[in-house]
BAVODO-111498 format. One record per residue (C-alpha): residue in one letter; x negated, z, y negated. Coordinates in Angstrom, 1 decimal, decimal comma, m for minus. Each point is the difference from the previous one (the first is absolute). Last residue first. Layout:
// BAVODO-111498
+------+--------+--------+--------+
! keti !      x !      z !      y !
+------+--------+--------+--------+
!    A !      X !      Z !      Y !
...
+------+--------+--------+--------+
***
This chain:
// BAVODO-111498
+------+--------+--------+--------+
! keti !      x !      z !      y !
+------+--------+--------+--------+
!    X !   39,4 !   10,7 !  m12,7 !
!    X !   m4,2 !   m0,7 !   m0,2 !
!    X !   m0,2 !    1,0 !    3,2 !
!    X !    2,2 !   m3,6 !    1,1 !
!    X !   m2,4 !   m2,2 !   m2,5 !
!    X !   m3,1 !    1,6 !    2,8 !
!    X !    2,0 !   m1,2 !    2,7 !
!    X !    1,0 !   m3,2 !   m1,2 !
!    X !   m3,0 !   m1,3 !   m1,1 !
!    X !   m2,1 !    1,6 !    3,0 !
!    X !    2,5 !   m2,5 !    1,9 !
!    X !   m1,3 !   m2,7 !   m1,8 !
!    X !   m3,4 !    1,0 !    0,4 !
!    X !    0,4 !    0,3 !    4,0 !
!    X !    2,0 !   m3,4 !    0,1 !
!    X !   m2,8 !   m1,9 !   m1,7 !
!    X !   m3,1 !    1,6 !    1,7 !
!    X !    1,5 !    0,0 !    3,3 !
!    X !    0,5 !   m3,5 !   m0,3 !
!    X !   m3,2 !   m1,2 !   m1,7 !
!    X !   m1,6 !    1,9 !    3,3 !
!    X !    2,1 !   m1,5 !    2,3 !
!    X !   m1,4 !   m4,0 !   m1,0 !
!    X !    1,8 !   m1,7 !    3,0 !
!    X !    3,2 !    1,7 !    1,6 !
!    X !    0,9 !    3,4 !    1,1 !
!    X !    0,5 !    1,1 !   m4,0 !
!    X !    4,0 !   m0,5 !   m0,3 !
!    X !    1,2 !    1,9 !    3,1 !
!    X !   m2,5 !    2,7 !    0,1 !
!    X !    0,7 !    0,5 !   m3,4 !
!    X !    3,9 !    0,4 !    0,4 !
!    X !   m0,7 !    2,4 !    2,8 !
!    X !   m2,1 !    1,7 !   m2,1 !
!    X !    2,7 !   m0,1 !   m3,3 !
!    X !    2,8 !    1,7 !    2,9 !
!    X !   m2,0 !    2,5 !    0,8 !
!    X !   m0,7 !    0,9 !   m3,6 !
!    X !    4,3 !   m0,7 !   m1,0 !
!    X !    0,0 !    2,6 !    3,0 !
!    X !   m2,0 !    2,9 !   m1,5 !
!    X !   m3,4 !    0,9 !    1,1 !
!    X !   m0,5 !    3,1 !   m1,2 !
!    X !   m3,1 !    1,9 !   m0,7 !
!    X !    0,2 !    4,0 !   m1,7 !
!    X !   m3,3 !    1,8 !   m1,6 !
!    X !    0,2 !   m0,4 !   m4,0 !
!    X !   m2,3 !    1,9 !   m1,6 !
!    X !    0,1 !   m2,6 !   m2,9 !
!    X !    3,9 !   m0,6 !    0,0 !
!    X !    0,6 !   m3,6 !   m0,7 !
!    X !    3,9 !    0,8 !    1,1 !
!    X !   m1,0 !   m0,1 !    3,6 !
!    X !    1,3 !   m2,6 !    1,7 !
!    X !   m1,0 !   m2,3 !   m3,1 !
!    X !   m3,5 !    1,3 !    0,3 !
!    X !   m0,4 !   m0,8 !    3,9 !
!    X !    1,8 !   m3,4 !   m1,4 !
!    X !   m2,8 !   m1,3 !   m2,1 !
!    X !   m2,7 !    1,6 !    2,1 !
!    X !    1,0 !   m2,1 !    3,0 !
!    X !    0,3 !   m3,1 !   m2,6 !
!    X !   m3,3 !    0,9 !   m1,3 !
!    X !   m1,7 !    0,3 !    3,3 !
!    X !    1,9 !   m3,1 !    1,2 !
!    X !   m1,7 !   m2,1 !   m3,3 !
!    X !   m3,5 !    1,6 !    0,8 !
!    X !    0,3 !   m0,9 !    4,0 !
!    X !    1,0 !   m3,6 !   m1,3 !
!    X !   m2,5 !   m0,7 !   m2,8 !
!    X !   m2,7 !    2,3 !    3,1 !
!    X !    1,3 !   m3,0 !    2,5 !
!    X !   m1,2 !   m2,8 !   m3,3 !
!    X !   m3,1 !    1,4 !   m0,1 !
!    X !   m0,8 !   m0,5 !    3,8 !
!    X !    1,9 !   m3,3 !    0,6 !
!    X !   m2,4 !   m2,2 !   m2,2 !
!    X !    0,5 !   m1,1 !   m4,0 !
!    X !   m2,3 !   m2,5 !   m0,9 !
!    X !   m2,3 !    1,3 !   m2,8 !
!    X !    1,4 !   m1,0 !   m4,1 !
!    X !   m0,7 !    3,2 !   m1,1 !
!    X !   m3,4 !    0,8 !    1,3 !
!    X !   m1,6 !    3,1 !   m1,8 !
!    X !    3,3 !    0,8 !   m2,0 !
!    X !    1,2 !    0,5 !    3,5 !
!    X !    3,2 !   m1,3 !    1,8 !
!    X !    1,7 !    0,3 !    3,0 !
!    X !    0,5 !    3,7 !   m0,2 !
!    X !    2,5 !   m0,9 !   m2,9 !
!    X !    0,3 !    2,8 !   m1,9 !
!    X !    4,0 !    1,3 !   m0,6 !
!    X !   m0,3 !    2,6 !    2,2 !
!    X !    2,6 !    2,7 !   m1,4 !
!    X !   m0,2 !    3,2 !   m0,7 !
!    X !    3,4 !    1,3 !    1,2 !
!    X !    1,5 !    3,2 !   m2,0 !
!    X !   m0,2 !    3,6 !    0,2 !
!    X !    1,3 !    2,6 !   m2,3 !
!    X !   m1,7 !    2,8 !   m2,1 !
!    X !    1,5 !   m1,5 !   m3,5 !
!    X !   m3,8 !   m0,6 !   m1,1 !
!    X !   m0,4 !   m3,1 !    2,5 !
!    X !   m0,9 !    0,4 !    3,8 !
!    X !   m1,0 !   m3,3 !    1,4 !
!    X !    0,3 !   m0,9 !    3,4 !
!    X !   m1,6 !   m2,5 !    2,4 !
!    X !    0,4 !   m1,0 !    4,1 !
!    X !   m3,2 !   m0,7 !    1,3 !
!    X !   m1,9 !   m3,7 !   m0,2 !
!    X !   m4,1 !    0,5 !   m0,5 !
!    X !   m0,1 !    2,1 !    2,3 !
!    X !   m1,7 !    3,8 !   m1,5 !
!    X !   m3,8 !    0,8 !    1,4 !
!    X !   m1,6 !    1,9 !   m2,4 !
!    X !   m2,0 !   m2,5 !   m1,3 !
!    X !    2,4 !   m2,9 !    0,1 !
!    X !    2,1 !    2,4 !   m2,0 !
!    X !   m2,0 !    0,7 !   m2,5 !
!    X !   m1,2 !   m3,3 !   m0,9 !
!    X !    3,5 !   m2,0 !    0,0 !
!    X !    1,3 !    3,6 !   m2,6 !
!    X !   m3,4 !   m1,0 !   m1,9 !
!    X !    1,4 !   m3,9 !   m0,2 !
!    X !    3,6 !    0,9 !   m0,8 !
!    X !   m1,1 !    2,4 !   m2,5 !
!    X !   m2,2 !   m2,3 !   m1,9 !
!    X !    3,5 !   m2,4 !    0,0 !
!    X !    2,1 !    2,5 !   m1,9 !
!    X !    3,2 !    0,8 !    2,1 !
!    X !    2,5 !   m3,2 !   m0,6 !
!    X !   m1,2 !   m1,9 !    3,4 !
!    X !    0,6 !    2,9 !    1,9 !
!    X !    3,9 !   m0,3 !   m0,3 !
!    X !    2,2 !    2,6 !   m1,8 !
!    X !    3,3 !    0,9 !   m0,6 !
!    X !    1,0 !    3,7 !   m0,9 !
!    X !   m2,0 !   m0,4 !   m3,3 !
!    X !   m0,8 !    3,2 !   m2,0 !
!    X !   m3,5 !   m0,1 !    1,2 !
!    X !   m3,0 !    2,4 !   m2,2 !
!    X !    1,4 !    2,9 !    2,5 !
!    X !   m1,7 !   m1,4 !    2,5 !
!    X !    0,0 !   m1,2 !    4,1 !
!    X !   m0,8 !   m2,3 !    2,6 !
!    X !    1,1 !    0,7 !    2,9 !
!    X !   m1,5 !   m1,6 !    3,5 !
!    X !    1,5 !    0,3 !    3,5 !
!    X !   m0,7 !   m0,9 !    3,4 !
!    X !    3,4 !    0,0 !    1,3 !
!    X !    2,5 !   m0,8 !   m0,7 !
!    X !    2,3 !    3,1 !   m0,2 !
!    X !    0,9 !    1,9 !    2,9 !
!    X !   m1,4 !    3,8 !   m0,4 !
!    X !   m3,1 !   m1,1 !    1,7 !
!    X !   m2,1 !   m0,7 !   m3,2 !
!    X !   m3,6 !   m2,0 !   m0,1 !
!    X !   m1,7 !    0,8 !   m3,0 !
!    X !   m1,1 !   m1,0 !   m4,0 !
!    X !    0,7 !    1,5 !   m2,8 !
!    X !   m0,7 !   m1,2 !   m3,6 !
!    X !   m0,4 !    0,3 !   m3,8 !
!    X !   m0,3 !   m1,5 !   m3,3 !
!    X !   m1,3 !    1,1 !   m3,3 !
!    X !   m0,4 !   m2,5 !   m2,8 !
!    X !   m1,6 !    1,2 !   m3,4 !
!    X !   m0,5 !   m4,0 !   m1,3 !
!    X !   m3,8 !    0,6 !   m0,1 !
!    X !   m0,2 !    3,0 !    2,6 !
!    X !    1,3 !   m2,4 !    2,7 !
!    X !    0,9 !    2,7 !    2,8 !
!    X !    0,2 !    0,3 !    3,7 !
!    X !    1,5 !    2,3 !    2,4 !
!    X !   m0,6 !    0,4 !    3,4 !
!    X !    1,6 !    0,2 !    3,8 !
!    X !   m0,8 !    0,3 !    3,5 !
!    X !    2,1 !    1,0 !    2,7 !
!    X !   m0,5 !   m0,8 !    3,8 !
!    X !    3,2 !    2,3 !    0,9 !
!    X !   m2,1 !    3,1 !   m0,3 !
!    X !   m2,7 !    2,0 !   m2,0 !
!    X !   m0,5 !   m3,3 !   m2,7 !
!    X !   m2,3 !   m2,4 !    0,3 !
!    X !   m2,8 !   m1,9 !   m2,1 !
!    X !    0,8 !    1,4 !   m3,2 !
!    X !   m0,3 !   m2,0 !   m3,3 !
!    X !   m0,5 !    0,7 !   m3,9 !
!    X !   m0,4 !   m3,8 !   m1,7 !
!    X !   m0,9 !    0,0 !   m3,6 !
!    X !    0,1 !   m3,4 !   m2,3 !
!    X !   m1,9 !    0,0 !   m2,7 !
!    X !   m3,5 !    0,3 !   m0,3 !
!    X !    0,2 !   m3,7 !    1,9 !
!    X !    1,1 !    2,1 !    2,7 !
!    X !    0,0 !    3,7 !    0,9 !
!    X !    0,2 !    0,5 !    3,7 !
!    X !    0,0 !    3,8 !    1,1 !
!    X !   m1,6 !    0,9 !    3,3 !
!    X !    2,1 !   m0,1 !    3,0 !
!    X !    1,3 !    3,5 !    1,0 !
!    X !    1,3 !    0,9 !    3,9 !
!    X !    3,4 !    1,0 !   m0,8 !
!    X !    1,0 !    2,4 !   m2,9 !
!    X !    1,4 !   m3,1 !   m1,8 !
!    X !    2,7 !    0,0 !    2,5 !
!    X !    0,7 !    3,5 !   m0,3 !
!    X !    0,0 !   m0,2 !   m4,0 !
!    X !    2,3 !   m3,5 !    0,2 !
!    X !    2,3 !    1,5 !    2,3 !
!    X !    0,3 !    3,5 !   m2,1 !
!    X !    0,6 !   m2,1 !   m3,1 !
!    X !    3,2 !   m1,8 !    2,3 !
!    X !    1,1 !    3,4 !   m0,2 !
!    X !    0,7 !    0,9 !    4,3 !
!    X !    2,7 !   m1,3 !    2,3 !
!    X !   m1,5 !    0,2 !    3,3 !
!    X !   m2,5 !   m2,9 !    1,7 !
!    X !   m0,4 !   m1,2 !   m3,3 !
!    X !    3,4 !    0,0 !   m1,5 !
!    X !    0,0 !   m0,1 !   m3,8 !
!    X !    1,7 !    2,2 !   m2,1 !
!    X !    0,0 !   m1,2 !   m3,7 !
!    X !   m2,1 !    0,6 !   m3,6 !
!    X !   m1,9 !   m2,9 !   m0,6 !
!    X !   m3,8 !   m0,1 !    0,0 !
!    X !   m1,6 !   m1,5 !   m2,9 !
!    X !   m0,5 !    3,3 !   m2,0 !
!    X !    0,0 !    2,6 !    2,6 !
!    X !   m2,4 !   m2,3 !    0,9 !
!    X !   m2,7 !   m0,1 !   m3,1 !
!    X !    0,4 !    3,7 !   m0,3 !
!    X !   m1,4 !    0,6 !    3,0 !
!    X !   m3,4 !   m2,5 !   m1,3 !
!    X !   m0,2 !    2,0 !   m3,2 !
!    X !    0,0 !    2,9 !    2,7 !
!    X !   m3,4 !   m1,2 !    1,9 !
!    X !    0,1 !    1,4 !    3,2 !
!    X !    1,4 !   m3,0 !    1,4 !
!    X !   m3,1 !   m2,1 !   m1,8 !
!    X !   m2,3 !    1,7 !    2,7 !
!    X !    2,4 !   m0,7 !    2,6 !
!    X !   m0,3 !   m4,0 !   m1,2 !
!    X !   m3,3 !    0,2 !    1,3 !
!    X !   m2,2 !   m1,6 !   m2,9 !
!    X !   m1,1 !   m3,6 !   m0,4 !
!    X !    1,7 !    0,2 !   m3,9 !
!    X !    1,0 !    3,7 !   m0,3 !
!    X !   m1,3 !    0,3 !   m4,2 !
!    X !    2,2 !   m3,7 !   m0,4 !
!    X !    3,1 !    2,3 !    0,8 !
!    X !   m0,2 !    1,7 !   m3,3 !
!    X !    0,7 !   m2,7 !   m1,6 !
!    X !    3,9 !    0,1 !    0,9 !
!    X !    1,2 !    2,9 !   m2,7 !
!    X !   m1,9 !   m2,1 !   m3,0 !
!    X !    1,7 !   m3,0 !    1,0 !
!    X !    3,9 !    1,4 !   m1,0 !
!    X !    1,8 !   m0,1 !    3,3 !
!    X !    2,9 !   m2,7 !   m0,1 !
!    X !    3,6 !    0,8 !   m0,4 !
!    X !    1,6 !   m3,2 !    1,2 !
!    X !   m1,4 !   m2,3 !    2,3 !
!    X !    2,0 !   m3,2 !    0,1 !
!    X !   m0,2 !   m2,2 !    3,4 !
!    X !   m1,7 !   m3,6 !   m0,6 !
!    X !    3,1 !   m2,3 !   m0,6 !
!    X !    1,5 !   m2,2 !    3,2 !
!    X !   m1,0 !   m3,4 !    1,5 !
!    X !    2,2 !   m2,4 !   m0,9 !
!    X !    3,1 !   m0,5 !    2,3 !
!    X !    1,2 !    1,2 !    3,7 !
!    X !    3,0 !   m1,3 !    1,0 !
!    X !    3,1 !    2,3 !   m0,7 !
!    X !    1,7 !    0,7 !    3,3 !
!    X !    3,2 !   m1,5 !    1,2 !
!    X !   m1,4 !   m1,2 !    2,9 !
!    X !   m1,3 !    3,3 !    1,2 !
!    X !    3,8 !    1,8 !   m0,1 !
!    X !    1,6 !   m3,2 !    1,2 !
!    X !   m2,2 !    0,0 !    3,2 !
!    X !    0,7 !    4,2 !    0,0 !
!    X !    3,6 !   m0,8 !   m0,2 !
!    X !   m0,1 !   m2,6 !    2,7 !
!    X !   m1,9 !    2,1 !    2,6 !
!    X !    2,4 !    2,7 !   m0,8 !
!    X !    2,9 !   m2,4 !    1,0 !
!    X !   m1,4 !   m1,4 !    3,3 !
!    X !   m0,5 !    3,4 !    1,0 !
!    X !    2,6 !   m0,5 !    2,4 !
!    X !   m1,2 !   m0,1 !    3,6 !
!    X !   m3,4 !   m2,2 !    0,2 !
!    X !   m1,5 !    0,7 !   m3,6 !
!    X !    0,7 !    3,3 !    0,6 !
!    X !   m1,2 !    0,2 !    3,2 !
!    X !   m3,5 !   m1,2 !   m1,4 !
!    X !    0,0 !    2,6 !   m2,4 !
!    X !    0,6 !    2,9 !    2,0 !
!    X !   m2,9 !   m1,5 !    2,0 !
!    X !   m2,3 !    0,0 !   m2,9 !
!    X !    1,3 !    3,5 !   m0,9 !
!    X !   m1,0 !    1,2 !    3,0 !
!    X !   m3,7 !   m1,6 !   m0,5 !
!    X !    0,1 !    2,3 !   m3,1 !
!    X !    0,8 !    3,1 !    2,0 !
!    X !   m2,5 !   m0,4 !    3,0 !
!    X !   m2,8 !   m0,5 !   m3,1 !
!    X !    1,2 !    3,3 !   m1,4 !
!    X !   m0,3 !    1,7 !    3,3 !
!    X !   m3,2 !   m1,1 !    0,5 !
!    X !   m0,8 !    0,9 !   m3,6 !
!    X !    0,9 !    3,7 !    0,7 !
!    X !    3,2 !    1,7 !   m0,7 !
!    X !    1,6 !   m0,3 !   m3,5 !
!    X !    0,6 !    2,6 !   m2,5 !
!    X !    3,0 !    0,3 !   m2,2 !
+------+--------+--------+--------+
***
C-alpha cells in the first residue's frame, strides 16, 4: 500500500511513541519483557565474517572492452551492447518498487539515464559507470566491475514515500547467492569507489541498506564499519559526531531489519508496520539508553534487536 506524505508519516511514528509510552504505563509491562528477553538472548557478535562468494564470474576477455570508455560519458558506453549484455548479466531478475513496481533492470536503466558522469576506470582495473540523478525521487545509481576477478555489482539509490526507511540504497547481483551480508565482506576496492561515488553525488553517509542476491529478494546490508575509525588514523580519539552516525547506521539497519521482516523480504515491497513488540522495544530503549554514554546504548540494543529480527526472516 501507499503511504501519504512524509508529514503524515512523521505524525504516525510519533503516534507510535505515545502508543508506546501507554503501554509501558497500562499493561505493556509483558511485551516490554519479551522484547528485553528477546535482545538478551541474542548471539554476541564474534570474528569478523568471510569475504562474500562470487560465483559465476565474467570471463576477462568480455570486461576489457570497458578500458576503450575510460574518461568517457557513461551514455556513450550505454550504447555499447557488450556493455547491455554486461547487466542483464549481473542484474537479478525481480520486481522492484521505484516509485511503482517496475524490473529492477528497468530501475537501474532509468537511473543510469540521469545526468552522466564520465566513466572511472581504475588502476586499468576497476570500472565505475555512475549517474548523477535519476528523473524523480533524488535517484542515482551505477554499476561497477573488477574485470580481473569478473565481478559485476550494482545499485540504486532514492528517497521512497511508500513507507519504508527511508533514504534507501540496494545493492545488487546475480554473482551473490548469500541472503546475509554486511559491507565489510564486499571486496574492499569496491567499498572505497562505492565511498567516492556517493560523496560525489551527494548520498549520507548512513541510509538504510539492501542487497538484492540472485533469488530476486531483498535483504539488510548491514553497517558493520566503524565510522569511528580510519585506516588513516586508527588509534584517533573517538568524538560524539562519528559515534551519532554508529548509532543512526545501527537504527537504520534495525529499521530496515524489520521493514523486510514485515514484508516477507519482498524486493518491490511497499507496506510499513509498526507492530506492537516494535512499540514496545522503543519504549524499552528509551528506558535503558537515557543515561550516560546513549550512543553505546543505542548502538548495543539496536544490533541486538537487528539479531533477532533479521534470525526471525530467516523462519
Amino acid at each position: 500500500m501507499r503511504i501519504h506524505p512524509s508529514n503524515l508519516r512523521t505524525s504516525k511514528v510519533r503516534a507510535t511513541l505515545a502508543i508506546a509510552a501507554q503501554l509501558l504505563l497500562t499493561g505493556g509491562v509483558l511485551l516490554v519483557t519479551a522484547a528485553a528477553q528477546e535482545t538478551e538472548t541474542a548471539p554476541e557478535e564474534t570474528a569478523a565474517p568471510p569475504p562474500a562468494v562470487f560465483q559465476n564470474r565474467i570471463p576477462a576477455d568480455q570486461l576489457s572492452f570497458l578500458n576503450d570508455y575510460a574518461g568517457h560519458s557513461e551514455k556513450e558506453l550505454r550504447k555499447d551492447k557488450r556493455f547491455r549484455s554486461l547487466m542483464k548479466q549481473v542484474t537479478p531478475r525481480t520486481e522492484y518498487h521505484y516509485g511503482r513496481d517496475m524490473p529492477l533492470s528497468d530501475t537501474s536503466e532509468t537511473l543510469l539515464d540521469g545526468p552522466p558522469l564520465p566513466v572511472e576506470i581504475r588502476e586499468g582495473r576497476y570500472a565505475m559507470v555512475g549517474s548523477h540523478g535519476g528523473p524523480y525521487l533524488d535517484g542515482r545509481g551505477f554499476v561497477w566491475f573488477d574485470m580481473k576477478e569478473g565481478i559485476g555489482i550494482g545499485g540504486v539509490f532514492f528517497h521512497p514515500v511508500n513507507g519504508e526507511p527511508t533514504p534507501t540504497l540496494a545493492l545488487f547481483s546475480t554473482q551473490l547467492t548469500d541472503t546475509s551480508l554486511g559491507m565489510s565482506q564486499f571486496p574492499q576496492a569496491f567499498a572505497g569507489d562505492l565511498i567516492q561515488w556517493a560523496t560525489e553525488v551527494g548520498i549520507p553517509p548512513v541510509t538504510a541498506r539492501y542487497f538484492i542476491p540472485a533469488n530476486g529478494k531483498k535483504y539488510v546490508l548491514l553497517h558493520d564499519e566503524d565510522y569511528c575509525s580510519s585506516p588513516e588514523t586508527p588509534s584517533a580519539p573517538r568524538d560524539e559526531r562519528c559515534e551519532k552516525l554508529n548509532a543512526d547506521a545501527a537504527d537504520a539497519d534495525m529499521n530496515a531489519a524489520y521493514f523486510m521482516q514485515e514484508t516477507h523480504n519482498q524486493a518491490n515491497a511497499t507496506a510499513w508496520m509498526l507492530g506492537p513488540d516494535q512499540v514496545a522495544w522503543i519504549g524499552l530503549r528509551e528506558q535503558r539508553c537515557g543515561g550516560a554514554n546513549p550512543f553505546g546504548c543505542r548502538i548495543r540494543m539496536a544490533r541486538e534487536r537487528t539479531r533477532v529480527l533479521i534470525g526471525r526472516g530467516r523462519r
